[in-house]
C-alpha positions as CSV (number, residue, x, y, z in Angstrom):
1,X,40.5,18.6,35.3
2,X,44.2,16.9,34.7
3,X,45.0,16.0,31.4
4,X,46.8,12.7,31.0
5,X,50.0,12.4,29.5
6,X,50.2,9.8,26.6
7,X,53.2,8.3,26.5
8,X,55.1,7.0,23.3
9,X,56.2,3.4,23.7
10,X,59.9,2.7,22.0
11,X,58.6,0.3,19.4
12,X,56.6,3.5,18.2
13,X,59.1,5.6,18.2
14,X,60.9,3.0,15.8
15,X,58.0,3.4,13.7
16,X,57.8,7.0,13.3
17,X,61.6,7.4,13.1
18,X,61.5,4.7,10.2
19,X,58.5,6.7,8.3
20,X,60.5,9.4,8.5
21,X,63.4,7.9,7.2
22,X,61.8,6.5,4.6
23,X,59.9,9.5,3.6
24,X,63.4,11.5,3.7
25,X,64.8,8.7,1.5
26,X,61.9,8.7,-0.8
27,X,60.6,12.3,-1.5
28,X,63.8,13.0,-3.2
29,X,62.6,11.0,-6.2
30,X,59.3,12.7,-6.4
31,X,60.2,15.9,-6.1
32,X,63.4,17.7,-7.9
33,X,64.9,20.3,-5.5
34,X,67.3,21.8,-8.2
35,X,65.6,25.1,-8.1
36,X,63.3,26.7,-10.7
37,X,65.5,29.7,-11.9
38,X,68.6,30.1,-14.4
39,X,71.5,31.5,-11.9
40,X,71.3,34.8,-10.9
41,X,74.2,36.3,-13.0
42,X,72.3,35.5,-16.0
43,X,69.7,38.0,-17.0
44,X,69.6,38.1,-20.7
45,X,69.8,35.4,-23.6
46,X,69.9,35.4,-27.7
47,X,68.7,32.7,-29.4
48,X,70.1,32.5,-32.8
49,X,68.1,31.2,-35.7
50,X,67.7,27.8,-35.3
51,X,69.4,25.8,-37.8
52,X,68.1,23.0,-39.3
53,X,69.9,19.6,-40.6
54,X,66.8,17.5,-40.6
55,X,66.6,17.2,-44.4
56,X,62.8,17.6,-44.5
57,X,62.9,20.4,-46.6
58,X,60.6,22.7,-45.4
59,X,62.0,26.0,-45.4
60,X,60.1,27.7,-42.8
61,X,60.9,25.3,-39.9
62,X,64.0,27.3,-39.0
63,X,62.1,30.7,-38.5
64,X,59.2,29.0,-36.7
65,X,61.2,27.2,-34.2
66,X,63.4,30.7,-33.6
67,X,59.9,32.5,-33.2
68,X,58.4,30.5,-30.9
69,X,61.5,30.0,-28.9
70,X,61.8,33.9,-28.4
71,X,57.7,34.0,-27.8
72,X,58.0,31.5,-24.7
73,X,61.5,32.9,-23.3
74,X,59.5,36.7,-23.5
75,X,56.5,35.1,-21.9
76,X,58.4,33.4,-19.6
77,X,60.0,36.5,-17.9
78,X,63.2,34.5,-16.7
79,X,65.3,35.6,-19.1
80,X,65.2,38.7,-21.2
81,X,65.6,37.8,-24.8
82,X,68.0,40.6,-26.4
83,X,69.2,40.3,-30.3
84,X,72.9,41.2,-29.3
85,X,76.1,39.3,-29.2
86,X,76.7,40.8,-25.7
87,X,73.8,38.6,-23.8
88,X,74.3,36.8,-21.0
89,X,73.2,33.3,-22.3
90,X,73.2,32.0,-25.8
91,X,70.9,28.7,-26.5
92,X,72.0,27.3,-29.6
93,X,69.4,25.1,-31.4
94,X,69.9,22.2,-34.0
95,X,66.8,20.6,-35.6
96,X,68.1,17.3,-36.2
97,X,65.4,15.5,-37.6
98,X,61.2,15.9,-38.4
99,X,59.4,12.6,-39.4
100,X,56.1,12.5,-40.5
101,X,55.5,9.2,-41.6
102,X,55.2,7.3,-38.1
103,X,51.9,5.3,-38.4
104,X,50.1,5.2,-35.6
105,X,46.7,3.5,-34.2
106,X,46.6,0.6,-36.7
107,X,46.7,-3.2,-37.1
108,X,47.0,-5.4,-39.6
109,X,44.7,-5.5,-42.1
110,X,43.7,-1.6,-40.8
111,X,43.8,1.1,-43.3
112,X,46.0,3.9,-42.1
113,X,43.8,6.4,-40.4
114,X,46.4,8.8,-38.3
115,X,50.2,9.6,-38.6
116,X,52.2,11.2,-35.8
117,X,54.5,13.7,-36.9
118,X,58.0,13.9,-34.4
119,X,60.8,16.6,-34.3
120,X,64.0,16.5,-32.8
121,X,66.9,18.8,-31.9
122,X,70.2,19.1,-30.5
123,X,70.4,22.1,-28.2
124,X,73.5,23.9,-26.1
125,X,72.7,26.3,-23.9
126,X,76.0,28.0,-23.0
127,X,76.9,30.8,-20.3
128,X,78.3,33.5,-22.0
129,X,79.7,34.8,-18.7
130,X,81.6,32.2,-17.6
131,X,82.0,31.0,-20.9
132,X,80.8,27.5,-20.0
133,X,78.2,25.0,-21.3
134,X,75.4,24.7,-19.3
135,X,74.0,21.8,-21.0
136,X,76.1,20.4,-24.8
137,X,74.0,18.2,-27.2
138,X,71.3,17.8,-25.3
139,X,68.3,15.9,-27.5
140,X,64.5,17.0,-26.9
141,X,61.8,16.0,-29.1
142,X,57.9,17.2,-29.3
143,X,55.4,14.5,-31.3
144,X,51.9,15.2,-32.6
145,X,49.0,13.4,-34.4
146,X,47.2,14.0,-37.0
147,X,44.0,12.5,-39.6
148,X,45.3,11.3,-42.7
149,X,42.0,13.1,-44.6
150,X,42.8,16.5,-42.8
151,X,45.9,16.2,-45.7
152,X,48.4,18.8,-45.9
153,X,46.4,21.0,-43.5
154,X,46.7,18.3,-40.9
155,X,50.4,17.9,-40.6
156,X,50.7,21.6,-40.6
157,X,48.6,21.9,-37.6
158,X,50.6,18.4,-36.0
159,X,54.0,20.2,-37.0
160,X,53.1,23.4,-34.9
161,X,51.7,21.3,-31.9
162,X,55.4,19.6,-31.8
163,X,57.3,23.2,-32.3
164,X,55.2,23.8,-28.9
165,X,55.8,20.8,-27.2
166,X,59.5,20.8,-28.3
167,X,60.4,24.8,-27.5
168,X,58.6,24.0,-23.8
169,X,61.0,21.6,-23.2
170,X,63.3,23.8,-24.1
171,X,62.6,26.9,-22.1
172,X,61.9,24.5,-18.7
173,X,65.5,22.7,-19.0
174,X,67.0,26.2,-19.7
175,X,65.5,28.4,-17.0
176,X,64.3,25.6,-14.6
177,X,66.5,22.6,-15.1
178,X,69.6,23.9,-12.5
């Protein structure tokens, strides 16, 4: 039994090579090829305690941001978190501001049932090795919800939920973002 030979006719070959173009063209915005590791001289990091010139006057904020920074860098595995001067990397955080009064899910005429809670920071993540910047000033924000009748209890809970949205940003444009 002979097989026949299909033969491609030049306005289909047009057509393919155009889909391929335009998938070449294309897939670039879908898709980010700019890695998914920090550069392979840079092994360690310290993350200072994060300051915090927000004005919202809860004392704690600093230490909770520095912590859960350090827990997803550890979890993370890219870079080893070390307490020392001599680090590879240094990511340098600024809380710039926390608002909790951002109404949310209500018209006119509504009473006030949930309030969204947003926090904000400046961070620099600079190599110490090459003593360069990385990324300067760079703005990241986490945002949470919460019931106005959950009270104090309530925000607390929506302040943690935006340290963890916040800190992931963080960690991804830090160890991923290249």
């Amino acid at each position: 039994m002979k097989e026949k030979k299909r033969a491609i006719s030049a306005s289909q070959a047009k057509g393919i090579a155009l889909f391929i173009l335009a998938c070449w063209l294309l897939l670039p915005g879908c898709y980010s090829f700019r890695g998914g590791a920090p550069p392979a001289n840079l092994k360690t990091v310290t993350i200072p305690t994060v300051e915090d010139a927000s004005g919202f006057g809860r004392a704690t904020i600093r230490d909770d941001m520095t912590r859960e920074l350090a827990r997803k860098f550890r979890e993370d595995n890219s870079l080893r978190v070390i307490d020392a001067a001599d680090a590879d990397s240094r990511l340098q955080v600024t809380i710039t501001s926390i608002r909790n009064d951002e109404r949310r899910n209500i018209s006119t005429g509504e009473l006030e049932t949930v309030r969204g809670v947003t926090v904000a920071a400046q961070v620099t993540f600079v190599d110490n090795l090459k003593r360069s910047e990385v990324f300067t000033n760079r703005t990241f924000s986490g945002d949470a919800q919460y019931r106005i009748e959950e009270g104090a209890a309530g925000e607390e809970r929506a302040i943690r939920t935006a340290l963890d949205k916040i800190t992931s940003e963080i960690l991804l444009a830090a160890v991923a973002d290249w």
